[in-house]
N, CA, C and O atoms as a GROMACS GRO file, in nm:
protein
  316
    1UNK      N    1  -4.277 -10.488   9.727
    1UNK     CA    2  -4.418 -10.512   9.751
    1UNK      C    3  -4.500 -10.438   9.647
    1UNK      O    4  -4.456 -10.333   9.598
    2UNK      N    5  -4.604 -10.482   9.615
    2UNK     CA    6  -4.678 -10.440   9.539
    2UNK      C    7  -4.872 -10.415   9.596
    2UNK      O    8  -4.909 -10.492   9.684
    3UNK      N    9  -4.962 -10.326   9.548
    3UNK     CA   10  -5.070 -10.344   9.589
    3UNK      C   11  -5.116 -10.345   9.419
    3UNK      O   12  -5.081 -10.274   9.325
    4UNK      N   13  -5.226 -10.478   9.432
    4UNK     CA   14  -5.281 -10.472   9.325
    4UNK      C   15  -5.388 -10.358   9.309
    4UNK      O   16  -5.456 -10.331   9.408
    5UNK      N   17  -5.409 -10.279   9.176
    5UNK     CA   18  -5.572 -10.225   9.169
    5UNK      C   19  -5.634 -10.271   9.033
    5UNK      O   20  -5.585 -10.348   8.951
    6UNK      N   21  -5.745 -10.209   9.028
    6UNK     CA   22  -5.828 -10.303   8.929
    6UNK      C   23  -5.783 -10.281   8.812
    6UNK      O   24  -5.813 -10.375   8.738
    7UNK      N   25  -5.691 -10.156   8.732
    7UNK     CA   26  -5.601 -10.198   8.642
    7UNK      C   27  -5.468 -10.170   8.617
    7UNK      O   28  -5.416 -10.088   8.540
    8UNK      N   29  -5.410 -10.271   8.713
    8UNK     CA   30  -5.280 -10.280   8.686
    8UNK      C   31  -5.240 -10.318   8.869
    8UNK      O   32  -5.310 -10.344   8.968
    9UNK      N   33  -5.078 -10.304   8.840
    9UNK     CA   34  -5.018 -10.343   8.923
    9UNK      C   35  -4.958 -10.191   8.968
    9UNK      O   36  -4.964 -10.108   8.877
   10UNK      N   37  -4.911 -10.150   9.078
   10UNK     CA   38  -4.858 -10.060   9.156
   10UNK      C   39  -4.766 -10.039   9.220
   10UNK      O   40  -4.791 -10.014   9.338
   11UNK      N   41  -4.609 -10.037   9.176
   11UNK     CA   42  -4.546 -10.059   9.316
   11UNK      C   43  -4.555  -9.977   9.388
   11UNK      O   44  -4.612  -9.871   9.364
   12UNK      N   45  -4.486 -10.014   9.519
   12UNK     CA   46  -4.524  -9.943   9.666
   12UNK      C   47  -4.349  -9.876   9.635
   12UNK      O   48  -4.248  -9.927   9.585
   13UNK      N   49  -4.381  -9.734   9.698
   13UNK     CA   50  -4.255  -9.640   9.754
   13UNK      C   51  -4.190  -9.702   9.840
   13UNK      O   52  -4.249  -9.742   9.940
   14UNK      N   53  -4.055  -9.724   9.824
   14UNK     CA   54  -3.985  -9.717   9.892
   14UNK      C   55  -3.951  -9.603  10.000
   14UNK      O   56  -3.849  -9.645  10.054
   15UNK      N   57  -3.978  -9.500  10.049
   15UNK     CA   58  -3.982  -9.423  10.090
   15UNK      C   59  -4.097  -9.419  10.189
   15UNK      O   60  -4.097  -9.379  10.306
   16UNK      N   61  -4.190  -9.466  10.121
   16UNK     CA   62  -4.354  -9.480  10.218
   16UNK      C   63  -4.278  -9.637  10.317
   16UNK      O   64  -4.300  -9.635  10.439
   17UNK      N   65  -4.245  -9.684  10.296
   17UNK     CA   66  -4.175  -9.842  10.364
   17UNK      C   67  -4.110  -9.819  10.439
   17UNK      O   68  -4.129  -9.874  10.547
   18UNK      N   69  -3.996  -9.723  10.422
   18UNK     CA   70  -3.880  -9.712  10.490
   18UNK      C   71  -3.960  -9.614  10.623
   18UNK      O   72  -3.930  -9.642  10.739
   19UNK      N   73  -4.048  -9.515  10.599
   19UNK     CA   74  -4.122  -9.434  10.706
   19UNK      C   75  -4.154  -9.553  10.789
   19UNK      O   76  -4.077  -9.590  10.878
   20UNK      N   77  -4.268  -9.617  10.761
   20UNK     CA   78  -4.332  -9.725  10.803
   20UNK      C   79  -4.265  -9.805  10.901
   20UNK      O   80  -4.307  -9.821  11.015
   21UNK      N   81  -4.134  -9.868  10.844
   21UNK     CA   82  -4.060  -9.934  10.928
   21UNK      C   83  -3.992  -9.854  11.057
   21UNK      O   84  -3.960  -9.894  11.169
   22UNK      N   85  -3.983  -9.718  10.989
   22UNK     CA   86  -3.914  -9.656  11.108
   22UNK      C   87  -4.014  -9.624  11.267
   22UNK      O   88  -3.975  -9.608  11.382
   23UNK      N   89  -4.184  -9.625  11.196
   23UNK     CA   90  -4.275  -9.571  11.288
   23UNK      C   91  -4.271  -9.685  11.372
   23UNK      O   92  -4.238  -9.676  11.491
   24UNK      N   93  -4.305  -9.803  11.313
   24UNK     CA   94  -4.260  -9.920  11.405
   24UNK      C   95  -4.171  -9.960  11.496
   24UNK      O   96  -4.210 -10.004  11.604
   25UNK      N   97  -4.029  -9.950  11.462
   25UNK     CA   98  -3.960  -9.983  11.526
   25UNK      C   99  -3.980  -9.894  11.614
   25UNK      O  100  -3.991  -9.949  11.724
   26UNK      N  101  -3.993  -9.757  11.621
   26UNK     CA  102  -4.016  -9.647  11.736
   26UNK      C  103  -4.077  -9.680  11.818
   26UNK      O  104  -4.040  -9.678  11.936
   27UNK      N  105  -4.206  -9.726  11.771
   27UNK     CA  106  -4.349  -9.756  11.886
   27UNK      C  107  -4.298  -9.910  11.977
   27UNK      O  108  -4.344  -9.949  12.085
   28UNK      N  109  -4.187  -9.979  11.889
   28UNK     CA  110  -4.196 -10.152  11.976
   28UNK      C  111  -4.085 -10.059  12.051
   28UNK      O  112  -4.135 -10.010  12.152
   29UNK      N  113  -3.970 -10.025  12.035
   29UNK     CA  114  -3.903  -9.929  12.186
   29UNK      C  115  -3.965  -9.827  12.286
   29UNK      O  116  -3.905  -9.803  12.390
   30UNK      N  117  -4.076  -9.771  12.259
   30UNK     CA  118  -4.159  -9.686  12.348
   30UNK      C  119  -4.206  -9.823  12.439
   30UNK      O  120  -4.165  -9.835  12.554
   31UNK      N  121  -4.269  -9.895  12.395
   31UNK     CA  122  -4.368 -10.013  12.448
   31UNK      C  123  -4.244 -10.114  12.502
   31UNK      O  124  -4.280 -10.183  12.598
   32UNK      N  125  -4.162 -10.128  12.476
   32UNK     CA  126  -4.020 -10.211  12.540
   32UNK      C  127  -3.976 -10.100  12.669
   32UNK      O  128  -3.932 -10.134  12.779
   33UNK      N  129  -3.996  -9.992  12.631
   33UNK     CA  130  -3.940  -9.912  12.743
   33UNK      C  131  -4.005  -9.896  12.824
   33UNK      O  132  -3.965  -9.930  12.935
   34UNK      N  133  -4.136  -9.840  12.811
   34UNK     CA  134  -4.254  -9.853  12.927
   34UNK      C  135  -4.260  -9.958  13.001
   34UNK      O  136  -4.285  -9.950  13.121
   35UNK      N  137  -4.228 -10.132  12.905
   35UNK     CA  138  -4.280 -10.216  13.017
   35UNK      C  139  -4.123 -10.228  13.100
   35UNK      O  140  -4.110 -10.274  13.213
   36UNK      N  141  -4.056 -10.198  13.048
   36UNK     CA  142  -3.938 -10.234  13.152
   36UNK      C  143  -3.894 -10.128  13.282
   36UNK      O  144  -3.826 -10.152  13.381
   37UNK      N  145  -3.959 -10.009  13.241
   37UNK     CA  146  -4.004  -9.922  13.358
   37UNK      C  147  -4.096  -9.982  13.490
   37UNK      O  148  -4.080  -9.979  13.612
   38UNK      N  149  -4.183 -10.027  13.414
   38UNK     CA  150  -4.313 -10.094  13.500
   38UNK      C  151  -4.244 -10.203  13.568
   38UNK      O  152  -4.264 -10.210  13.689
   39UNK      N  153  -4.178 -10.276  13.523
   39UNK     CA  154  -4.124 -10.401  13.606
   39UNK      C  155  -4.039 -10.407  13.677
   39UNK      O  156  -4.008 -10.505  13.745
   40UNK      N  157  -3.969 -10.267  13.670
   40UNK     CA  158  -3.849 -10.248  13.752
   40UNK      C  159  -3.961 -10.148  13.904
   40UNK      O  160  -3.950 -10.134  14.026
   41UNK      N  161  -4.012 -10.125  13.849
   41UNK     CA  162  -4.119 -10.022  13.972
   41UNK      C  163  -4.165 -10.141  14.050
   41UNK      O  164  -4.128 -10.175  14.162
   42UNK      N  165  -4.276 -10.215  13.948
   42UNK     CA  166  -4.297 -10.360  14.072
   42UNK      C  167  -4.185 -10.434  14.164
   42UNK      O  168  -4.203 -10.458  14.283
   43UNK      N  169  -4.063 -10.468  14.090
   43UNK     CA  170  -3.916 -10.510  14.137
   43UNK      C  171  -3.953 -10.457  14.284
   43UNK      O  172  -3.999 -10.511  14.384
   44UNK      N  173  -3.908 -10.307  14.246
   44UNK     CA  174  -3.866 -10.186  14.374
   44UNK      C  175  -4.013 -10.186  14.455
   44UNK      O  176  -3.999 -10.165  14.576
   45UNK      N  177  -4.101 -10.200  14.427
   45UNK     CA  178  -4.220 -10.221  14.557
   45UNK      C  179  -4.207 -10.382  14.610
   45UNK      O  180  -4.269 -10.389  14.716
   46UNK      N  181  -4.177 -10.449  14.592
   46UNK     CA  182  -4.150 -10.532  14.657
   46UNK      C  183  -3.997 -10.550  14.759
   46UNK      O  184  -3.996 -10.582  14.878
   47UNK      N  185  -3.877 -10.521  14.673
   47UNK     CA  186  -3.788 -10.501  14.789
   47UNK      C  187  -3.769 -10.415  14.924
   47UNK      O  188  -3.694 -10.428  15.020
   48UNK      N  189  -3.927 -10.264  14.873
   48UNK     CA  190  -3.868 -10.197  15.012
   48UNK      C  191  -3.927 -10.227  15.083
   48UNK      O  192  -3.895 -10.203  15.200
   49UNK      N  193  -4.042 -10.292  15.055
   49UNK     CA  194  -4.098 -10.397  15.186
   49UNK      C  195  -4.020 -10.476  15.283
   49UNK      O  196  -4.049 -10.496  15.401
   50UNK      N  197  -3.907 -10.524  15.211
   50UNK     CA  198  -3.840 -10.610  15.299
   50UNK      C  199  -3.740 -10.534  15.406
   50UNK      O  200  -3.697 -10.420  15.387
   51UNK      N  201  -3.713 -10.609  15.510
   51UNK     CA  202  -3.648 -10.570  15.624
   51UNK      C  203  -3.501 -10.612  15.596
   51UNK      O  204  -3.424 -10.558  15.675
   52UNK      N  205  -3.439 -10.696  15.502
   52UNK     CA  206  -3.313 -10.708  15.480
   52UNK      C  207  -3.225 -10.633  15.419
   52UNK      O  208  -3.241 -10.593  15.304
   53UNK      N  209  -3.070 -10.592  15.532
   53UNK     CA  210  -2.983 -10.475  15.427
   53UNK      C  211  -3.001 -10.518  15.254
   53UNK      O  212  -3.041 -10.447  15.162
   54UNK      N  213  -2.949 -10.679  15.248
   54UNK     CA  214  -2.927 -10.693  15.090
   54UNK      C  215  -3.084 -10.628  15.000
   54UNK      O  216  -3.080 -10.570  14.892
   55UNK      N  217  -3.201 -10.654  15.073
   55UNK     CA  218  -3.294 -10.578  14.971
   55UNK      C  219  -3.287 -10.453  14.970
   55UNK      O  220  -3.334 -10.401  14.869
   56UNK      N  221  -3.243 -10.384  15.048
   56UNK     CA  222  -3.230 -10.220  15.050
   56UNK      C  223  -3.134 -10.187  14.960
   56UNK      O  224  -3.159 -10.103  14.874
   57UNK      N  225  -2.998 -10.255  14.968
   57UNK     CA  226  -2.916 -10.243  14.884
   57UNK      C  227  -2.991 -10.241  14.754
   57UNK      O  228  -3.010 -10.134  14.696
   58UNK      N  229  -3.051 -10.397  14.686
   58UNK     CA  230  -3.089 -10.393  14.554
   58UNK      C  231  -3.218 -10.277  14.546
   58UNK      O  232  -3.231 -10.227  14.435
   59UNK      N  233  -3.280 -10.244  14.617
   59UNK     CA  234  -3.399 -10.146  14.584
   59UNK      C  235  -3.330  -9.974  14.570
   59UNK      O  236  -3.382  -9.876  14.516
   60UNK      N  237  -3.200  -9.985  14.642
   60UNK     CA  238  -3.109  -9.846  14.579
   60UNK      C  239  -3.089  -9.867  14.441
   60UNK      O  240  -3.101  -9.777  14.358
   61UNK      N  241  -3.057  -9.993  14.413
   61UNK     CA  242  -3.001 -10.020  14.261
   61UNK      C  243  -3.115  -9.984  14.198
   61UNK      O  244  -3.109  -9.890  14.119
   62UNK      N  245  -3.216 -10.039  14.217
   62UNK     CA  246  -3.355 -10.056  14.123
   62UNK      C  247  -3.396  -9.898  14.080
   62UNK      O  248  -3.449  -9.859  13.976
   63UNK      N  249  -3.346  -9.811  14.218
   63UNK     CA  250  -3.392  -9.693  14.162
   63UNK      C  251  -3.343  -9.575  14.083
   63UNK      O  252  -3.391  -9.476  14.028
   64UNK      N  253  -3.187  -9.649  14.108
   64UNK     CA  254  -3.112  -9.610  14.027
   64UNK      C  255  -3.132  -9.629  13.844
   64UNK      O  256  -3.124  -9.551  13.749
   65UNK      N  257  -3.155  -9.747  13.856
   65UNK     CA  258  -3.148  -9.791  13.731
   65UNK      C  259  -3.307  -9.703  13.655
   65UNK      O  260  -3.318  -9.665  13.538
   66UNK      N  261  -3.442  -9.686  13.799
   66UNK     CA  262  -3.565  -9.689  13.680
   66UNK      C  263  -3.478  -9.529  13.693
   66UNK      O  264  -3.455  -9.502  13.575
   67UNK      N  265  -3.429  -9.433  13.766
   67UNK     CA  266  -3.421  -9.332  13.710
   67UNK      C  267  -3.368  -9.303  13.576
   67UNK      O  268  -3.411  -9.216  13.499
   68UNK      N  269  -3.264  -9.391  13.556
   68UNK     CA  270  -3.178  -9.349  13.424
   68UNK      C  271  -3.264  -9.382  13.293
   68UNK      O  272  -3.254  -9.325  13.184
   69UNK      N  273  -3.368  -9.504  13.334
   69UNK     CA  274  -3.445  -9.528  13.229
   69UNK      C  275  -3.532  -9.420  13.212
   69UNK      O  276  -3.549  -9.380  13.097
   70UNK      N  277  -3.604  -9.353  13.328
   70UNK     CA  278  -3.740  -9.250  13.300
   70UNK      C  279  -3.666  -9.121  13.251
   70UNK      O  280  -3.737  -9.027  13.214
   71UNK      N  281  -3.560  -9.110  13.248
   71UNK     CA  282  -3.470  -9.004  13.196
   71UNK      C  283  -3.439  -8.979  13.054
   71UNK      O  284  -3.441  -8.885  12.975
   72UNK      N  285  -3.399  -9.145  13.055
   72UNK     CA  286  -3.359  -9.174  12.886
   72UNK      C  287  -3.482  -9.153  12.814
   72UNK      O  288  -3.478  -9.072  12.721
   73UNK      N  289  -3.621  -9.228  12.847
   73UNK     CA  290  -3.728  -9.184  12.795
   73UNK      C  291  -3.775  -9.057  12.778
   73UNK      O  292  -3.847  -9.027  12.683
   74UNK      N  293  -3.727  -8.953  12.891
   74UNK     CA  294  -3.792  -8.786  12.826
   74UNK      C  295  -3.708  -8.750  12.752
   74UNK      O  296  -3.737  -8.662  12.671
   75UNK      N  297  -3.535  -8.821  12.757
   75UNK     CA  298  -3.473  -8.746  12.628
   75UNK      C  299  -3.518  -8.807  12.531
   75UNK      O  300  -3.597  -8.716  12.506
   76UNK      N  301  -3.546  -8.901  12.430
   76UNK     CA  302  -3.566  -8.972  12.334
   76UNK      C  303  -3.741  -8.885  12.349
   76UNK      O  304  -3.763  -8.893  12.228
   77UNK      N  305  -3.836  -8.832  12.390
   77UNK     CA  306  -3.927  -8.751  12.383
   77UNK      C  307  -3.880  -8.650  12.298
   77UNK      O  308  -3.915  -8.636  12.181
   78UNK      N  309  -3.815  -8.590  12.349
   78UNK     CA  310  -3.745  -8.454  12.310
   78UNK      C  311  -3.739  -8.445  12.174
   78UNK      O  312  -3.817  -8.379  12.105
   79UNK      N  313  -3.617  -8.534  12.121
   79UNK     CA  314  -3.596  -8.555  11.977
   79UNK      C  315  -3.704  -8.575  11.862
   79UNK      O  316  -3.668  -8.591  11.746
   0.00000   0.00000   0.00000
C-alpha cells in the first residue's frame, strides 16, 4: 500500500500494517466474544423459566459453558 503526498509517493511500513491488523483482529474477538456471552445469557433466561427437567438440564449446560467463556475472557484481559 501506498499513501500518496503532494511530492511523491510513500510506502506504508510494514510494521505499522502488521500492528494494525493485529489491533483488529483483537477488537472483532473481544466483540465475537461479548456477543456470544450475551446470547448464551438470553439462552439461559429463558430456559430457567421453564418447568421442564430437559430445560434445567440445558440451562446447567448454558451456565456452564457462559462460565468458561467469562473466564476465558478475563484471561485473554490479563495478557
Amino acid at each position: 500500500m501506498e499513501f500518496v503526498k503532494s511530492k511523491g509517493v510513500i510506502p506504508m511500513s510494514s510494521d505499522y500494517l502488521k500492528k494494525d491488523k493485529e489491533r483488529v483482529e483483537n477488537k472483532f474477538k473481544e466483540l465475537k466474544s461479548k456477543g456470544e456471552i450475551e446470547a448464551i445469557e438470553k439462552r439461559l433466561e429463558s430456559l430457567e423459566d421453564a418447568d421442564s427437567s430437559i430445560n434445567r438440564i440445558w440451562a446447567e449446560i448454558y451456565r456452564d459453558v457462559l462460565d468458561l467463556k467469562k473466564k476465558e475472557e478475563e484471561h485473554e484481559d490479563k495478557d
